[in-house]
N, CA, C and O atoms as a GROMACS GRO file, in nm:
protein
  380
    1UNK      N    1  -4.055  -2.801   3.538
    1UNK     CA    2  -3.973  -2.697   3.481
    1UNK      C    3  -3.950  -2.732   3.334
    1UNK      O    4  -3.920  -2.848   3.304
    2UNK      N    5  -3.963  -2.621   3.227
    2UNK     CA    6  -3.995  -2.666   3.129
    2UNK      C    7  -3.791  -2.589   3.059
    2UNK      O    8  -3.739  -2.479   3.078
    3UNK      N    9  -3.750  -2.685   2.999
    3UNK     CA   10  -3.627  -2.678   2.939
    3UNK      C   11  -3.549  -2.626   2.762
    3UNK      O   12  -3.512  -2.689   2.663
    4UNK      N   13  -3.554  -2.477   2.802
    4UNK     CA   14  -3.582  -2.446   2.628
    4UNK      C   15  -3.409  -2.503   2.524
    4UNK      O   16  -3.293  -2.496   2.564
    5UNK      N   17  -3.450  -2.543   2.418
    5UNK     CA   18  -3.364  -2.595   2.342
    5UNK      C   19  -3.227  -2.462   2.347
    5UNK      O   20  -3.243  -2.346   2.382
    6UNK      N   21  -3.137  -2.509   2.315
    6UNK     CA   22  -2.992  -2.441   2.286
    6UNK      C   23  -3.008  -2.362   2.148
    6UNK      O   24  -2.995  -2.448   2.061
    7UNK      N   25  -3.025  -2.264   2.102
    7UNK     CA   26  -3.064  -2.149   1.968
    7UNK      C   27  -2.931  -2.219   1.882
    7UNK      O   28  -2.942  -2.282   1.777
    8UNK      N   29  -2.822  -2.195   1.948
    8UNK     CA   30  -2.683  -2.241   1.886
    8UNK      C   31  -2.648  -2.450   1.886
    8UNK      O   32  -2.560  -2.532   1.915
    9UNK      N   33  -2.774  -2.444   1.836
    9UNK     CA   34  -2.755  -2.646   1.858
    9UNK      C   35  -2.641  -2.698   1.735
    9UNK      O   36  -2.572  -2.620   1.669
   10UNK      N   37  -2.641  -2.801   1.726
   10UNK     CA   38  -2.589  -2.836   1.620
   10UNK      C   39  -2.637  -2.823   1.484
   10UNK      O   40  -2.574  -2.829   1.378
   11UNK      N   41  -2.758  -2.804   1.507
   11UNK     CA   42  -2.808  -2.822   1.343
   11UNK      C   43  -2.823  -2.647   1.278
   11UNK      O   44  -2.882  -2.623   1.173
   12UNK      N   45  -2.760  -2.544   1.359
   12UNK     CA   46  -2.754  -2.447   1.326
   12UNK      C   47  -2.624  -2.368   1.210
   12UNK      O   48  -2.517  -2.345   1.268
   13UNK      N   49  -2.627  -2.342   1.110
   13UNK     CA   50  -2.512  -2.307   1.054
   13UNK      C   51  -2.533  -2.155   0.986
   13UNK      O   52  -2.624  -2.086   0.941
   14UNK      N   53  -2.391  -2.151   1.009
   14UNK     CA   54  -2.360  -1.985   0.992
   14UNK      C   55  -2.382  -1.963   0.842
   14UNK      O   56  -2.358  -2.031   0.742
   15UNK      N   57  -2.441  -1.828   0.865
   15UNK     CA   58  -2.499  -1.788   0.735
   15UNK      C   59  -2.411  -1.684   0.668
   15UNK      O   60  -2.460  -1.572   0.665
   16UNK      N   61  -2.281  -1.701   0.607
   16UNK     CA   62  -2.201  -1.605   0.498
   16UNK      C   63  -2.256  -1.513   0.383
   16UNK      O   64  -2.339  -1.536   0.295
   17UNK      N   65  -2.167  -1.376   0.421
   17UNK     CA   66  -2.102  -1.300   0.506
   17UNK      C   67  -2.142  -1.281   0.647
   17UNK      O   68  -2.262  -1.273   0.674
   18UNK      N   69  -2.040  -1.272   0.753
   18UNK     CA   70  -2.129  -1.265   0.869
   18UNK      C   71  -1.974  -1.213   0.901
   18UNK      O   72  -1.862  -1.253   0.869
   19UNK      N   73  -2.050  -1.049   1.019
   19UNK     CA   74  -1.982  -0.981   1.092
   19UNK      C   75  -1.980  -0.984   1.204
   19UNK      O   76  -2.091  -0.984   1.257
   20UNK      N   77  -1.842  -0.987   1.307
   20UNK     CA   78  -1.847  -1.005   1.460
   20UNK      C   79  -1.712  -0.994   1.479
   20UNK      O   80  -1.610  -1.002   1.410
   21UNK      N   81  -1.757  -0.962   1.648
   21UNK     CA   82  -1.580  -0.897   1.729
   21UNK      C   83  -1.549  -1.024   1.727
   21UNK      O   84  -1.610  -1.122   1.770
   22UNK      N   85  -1.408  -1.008   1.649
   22UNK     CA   86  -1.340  -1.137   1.698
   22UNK      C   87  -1.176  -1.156   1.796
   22UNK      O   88  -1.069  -1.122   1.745
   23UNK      N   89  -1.183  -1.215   1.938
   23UNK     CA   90  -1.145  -1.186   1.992
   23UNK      C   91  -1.009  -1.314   1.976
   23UNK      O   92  -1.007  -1.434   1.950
   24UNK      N   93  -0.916  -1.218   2.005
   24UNK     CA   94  -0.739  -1.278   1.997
   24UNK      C   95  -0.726  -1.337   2.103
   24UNK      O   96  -0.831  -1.320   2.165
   25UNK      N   97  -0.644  -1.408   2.172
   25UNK     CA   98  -0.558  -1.350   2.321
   25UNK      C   99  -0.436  -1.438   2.289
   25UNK      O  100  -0.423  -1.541   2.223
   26UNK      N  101  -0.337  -1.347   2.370
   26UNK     CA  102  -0.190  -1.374   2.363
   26UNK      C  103  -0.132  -1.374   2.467
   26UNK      O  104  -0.166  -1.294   2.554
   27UNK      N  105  -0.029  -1.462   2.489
   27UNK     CA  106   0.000  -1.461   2.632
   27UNK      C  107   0.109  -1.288   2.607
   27UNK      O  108   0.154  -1.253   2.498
   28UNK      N  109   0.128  -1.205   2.745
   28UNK     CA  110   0.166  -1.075   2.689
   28UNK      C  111   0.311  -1.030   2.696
   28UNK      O  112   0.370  -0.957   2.777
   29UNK      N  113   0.339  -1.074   2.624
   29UNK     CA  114   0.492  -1.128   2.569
   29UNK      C  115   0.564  -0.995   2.454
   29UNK      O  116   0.675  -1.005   2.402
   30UNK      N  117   0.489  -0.900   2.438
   30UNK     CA  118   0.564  -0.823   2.407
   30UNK      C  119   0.480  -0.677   2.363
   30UNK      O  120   0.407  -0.643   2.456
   31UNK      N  121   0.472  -0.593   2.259
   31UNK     CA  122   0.446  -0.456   2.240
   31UNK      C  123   0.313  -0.460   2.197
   31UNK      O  124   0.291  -0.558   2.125
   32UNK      N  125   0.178  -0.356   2.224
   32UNK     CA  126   0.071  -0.359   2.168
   32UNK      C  127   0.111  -0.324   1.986
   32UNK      O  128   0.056  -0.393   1.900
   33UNK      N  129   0.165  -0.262   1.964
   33UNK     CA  130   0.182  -0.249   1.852
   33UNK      C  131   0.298  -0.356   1.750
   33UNK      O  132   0.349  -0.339   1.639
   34UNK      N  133   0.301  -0.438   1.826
   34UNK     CA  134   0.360  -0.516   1.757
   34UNK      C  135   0.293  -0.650   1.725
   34UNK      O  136   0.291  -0.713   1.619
   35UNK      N  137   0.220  -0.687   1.886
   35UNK     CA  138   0.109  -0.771   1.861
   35UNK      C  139  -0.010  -0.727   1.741
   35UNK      O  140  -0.051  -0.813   1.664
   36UNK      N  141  -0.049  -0.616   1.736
   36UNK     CA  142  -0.158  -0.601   1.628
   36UNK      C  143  -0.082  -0.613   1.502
   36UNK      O  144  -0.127  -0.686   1.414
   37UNK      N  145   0.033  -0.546   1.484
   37UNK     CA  146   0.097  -0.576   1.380
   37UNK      C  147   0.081  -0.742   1.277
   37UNK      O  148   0.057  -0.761   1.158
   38UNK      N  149   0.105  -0.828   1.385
   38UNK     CA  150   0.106  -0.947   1.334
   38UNK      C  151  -0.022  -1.007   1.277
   38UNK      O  152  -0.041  -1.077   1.178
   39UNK      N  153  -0.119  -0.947   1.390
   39UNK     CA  154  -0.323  -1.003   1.384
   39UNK      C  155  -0.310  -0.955   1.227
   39UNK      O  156  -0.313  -1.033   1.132
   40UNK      N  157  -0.295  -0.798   1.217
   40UNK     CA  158  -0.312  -0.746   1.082
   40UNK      C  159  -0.271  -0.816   0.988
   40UNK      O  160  -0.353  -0.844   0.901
   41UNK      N  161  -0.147  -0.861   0.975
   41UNK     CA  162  -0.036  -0.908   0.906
   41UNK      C  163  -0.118  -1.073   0.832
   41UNK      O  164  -0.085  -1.123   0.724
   42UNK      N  165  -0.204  -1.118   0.907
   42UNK     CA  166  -0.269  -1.212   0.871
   42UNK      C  167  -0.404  -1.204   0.817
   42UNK      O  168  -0.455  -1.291   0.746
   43UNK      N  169  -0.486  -1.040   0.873
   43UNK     CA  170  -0.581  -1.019   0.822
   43UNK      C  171  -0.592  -0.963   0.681
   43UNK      O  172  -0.699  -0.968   0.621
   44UNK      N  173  -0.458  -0.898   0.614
   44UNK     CA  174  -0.419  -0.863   0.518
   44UNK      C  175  -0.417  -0.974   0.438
   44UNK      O  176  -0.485  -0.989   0.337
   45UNK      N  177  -0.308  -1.082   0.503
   45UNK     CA  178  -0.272  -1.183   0.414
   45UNK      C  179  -0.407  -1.269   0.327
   45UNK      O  180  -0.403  -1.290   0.206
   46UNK      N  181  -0.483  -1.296   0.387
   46UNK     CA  182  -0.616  -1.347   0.396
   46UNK      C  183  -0.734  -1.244   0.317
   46UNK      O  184  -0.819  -1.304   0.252
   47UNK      N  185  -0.739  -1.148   0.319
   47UNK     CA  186  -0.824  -1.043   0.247
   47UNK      C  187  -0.954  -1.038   0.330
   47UNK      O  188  -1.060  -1.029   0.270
   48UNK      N  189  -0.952  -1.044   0.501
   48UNK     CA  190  -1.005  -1.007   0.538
   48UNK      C  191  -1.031  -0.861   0.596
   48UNK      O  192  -0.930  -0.802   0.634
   49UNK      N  193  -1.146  -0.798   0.607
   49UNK     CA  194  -1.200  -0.654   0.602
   49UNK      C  195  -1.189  -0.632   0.774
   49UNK      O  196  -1.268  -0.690   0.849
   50UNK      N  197  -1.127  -0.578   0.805
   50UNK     CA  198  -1.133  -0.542   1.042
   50UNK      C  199  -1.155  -0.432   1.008
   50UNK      O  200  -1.156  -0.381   0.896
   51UNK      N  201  -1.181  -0.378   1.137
   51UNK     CA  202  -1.206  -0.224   1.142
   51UNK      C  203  -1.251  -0.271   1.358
   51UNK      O  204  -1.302  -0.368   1.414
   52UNK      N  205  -1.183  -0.113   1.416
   52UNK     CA  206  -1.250  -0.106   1.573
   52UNK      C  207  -1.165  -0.170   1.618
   52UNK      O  208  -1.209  -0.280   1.653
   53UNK      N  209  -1.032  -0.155   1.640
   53UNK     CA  210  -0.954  -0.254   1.782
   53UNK      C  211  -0.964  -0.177   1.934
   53UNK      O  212  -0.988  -0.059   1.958
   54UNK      N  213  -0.939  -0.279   2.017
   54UNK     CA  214  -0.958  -0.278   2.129
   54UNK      C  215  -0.819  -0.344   2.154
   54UNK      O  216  -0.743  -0.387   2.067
   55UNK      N  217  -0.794  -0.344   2.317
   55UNK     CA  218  -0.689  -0.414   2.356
   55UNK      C  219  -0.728  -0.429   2.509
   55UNK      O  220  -0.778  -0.325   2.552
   56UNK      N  221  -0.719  -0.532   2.602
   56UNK     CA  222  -0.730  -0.541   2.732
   56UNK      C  223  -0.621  -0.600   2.803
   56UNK      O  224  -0.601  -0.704   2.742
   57UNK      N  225  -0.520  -0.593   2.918
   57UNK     CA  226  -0.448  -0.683   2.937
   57UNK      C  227  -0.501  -0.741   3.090
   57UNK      O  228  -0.497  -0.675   3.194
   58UNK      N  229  -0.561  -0.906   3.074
   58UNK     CA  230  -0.541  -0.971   3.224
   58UNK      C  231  -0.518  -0.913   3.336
   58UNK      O  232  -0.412  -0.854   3.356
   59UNK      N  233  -0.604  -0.921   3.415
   59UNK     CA  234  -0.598  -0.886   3.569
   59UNK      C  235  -0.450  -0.886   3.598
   59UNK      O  236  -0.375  -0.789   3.612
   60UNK      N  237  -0.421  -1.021   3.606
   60UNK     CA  238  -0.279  -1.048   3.648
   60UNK      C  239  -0.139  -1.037   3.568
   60UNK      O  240  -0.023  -1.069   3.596
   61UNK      N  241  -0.216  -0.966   3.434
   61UNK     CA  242  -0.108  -0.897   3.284
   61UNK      C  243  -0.042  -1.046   3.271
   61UNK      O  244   0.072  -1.067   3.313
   62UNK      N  245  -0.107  -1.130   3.222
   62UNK     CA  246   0.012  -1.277   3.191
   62UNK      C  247  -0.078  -1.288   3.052
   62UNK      O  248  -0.021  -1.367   2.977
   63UNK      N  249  -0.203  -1.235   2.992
   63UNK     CA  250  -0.236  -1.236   2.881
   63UNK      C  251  -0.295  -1.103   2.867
   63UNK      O  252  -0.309  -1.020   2.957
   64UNK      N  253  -0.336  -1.088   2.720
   64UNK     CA  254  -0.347  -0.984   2.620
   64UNK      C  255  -0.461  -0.983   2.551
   64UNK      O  256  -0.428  -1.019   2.438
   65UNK      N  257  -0.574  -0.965   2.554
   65UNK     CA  258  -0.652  -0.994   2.469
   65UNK      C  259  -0.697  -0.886   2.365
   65UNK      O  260  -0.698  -0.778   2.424
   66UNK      N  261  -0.734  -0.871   2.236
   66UNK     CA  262  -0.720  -0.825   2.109
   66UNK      C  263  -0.847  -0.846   2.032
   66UNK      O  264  -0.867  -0.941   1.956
   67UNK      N  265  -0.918  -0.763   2.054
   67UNK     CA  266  -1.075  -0.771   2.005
   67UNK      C  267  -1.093  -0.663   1.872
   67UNK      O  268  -1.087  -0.540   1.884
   68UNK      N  269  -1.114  -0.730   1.755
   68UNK     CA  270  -1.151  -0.616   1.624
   68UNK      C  271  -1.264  -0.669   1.508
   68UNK      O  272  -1.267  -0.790   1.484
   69UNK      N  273  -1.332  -0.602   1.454
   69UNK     CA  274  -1.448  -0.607   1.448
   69UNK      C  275  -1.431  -0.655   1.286
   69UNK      O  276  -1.419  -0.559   1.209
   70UNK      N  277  -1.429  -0.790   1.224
   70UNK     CA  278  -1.401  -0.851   1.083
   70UNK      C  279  -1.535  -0.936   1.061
   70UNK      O  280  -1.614  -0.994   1.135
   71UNK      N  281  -1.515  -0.907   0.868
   71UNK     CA  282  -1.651  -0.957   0.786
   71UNK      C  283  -1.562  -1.117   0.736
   71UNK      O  284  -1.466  -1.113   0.660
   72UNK      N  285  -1.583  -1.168   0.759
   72UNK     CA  286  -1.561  -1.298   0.716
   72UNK      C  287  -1.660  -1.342   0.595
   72UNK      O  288  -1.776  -1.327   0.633
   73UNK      N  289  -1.653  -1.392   0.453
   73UNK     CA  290  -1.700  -1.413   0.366
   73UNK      C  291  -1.701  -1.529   0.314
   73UNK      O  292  -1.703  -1.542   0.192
   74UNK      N  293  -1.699  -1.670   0.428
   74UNK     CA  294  -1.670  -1.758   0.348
   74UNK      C  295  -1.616  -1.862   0.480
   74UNK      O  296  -1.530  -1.831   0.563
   75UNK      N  297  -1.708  -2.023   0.475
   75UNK     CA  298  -1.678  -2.074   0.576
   75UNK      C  299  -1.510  -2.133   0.576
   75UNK      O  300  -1.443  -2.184   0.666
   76UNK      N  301  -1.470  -2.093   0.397
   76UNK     CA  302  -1.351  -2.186   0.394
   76UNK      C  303  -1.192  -2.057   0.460
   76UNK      O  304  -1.088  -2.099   0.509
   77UNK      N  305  -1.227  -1.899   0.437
   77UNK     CA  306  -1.222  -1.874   0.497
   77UNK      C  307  -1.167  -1.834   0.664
   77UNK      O  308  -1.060  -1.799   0.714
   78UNK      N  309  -1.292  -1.859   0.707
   78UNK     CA  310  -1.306  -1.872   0.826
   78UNK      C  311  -1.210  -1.951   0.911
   78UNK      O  312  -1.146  -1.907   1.006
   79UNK      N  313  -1.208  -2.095   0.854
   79UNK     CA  314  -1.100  -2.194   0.879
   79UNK      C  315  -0.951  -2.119   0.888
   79UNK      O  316  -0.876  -2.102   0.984
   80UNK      N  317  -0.940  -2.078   0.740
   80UNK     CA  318  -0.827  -2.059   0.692
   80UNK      C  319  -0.750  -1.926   0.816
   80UNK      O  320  -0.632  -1.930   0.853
   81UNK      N  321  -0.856  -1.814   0.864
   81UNK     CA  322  -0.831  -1.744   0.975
   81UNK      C  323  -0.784  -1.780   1.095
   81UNK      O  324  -0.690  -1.729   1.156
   82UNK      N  325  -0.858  -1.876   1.129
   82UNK     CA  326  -0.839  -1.949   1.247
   82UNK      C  327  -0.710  -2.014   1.256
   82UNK      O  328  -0.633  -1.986   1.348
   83UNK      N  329  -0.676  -2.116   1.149
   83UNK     CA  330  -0.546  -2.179   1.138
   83UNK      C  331  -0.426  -2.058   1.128
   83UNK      O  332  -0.323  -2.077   1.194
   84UNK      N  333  -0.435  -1.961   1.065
   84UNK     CA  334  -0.293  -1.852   1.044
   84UNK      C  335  -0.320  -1.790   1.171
   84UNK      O  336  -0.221  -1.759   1.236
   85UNK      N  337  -0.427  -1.767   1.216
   85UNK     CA  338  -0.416  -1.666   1.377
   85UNK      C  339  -0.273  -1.817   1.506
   85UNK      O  340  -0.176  -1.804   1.581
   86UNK      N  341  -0.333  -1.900   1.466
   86UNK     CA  342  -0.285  -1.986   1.561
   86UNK      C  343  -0.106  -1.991   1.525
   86UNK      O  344  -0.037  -2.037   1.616
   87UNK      N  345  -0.045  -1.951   1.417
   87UNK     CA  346   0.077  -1.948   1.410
   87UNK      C  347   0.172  -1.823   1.452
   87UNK      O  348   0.293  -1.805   1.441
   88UNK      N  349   0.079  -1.753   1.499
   88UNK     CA  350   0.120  -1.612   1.568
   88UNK      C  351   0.188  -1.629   1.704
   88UNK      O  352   0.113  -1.659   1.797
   89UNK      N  353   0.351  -1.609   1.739
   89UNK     CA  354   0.396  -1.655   1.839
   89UNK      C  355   0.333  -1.597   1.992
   89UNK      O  356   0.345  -1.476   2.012
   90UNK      N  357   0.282  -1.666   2.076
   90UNK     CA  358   0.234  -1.600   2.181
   90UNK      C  359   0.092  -1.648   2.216
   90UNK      O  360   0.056  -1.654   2.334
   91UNK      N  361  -0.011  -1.690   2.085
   91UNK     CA  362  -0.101  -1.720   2.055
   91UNK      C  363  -0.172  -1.865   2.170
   91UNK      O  364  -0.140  -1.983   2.188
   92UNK      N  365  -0.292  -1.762   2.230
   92UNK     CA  366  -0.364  -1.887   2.296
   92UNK      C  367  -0.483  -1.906   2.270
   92UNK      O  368  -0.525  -1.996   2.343
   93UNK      N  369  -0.568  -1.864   2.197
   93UNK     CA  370  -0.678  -1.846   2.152
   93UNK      C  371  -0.764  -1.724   2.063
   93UNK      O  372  -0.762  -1.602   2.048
   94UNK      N  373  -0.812  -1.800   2.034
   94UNK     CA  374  -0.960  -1.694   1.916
   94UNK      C  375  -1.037  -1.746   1.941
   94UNK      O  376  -1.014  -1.862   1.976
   95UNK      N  377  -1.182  -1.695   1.942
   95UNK     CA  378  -1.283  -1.677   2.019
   95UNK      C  379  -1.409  -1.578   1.938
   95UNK      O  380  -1.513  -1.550   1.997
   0.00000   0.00000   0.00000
């Protein structure tokens, strides 16, 4: 059986600007419109470009997940998204 390499290995790096759903989740702790409020509130802060939300809540409604469609321009960035999404109260992941 012949074993094909991983496309996403390590030696692969993201090529800026690069567009994709990027997905929230929150534990579901309070209003859809208040939760996006905040995602925004950081996508603004940051001068990142979204567009296309979605919203799903957990089978068992104990999380929230928050999918919208952003151009990221920049691996430093990218970071910088990741770290302000994580100070959002409720916050269990990006993805």
């Amino acid at each position: 059986m012949k074993i094909q390499q991983n496309p996403f290995g390590n030696n692969e790096k993201i090529v800026f600007p690069v567009n994709y759903d990027l997905k929230i989740i929150l534990l579901a702790n309070g209003r859809h419109s208040d939760n996006k409020a905040m995602i925004e509130q950081v996508f603004v802060k940051l001068g990142v470009t979204f567009l296309n939300w979605r919203h799903k809540d957990s089978g068992k409604g104990k999380y929230t997940s928050y999918t919208v469609h952003v151009r990221i321009s920049s691996e430093i960035l990218m970071k910088n998204l990741y770290a302000e999404l994580r100070s959002i109260p409720g916050f269990k992941m990006a993805i």
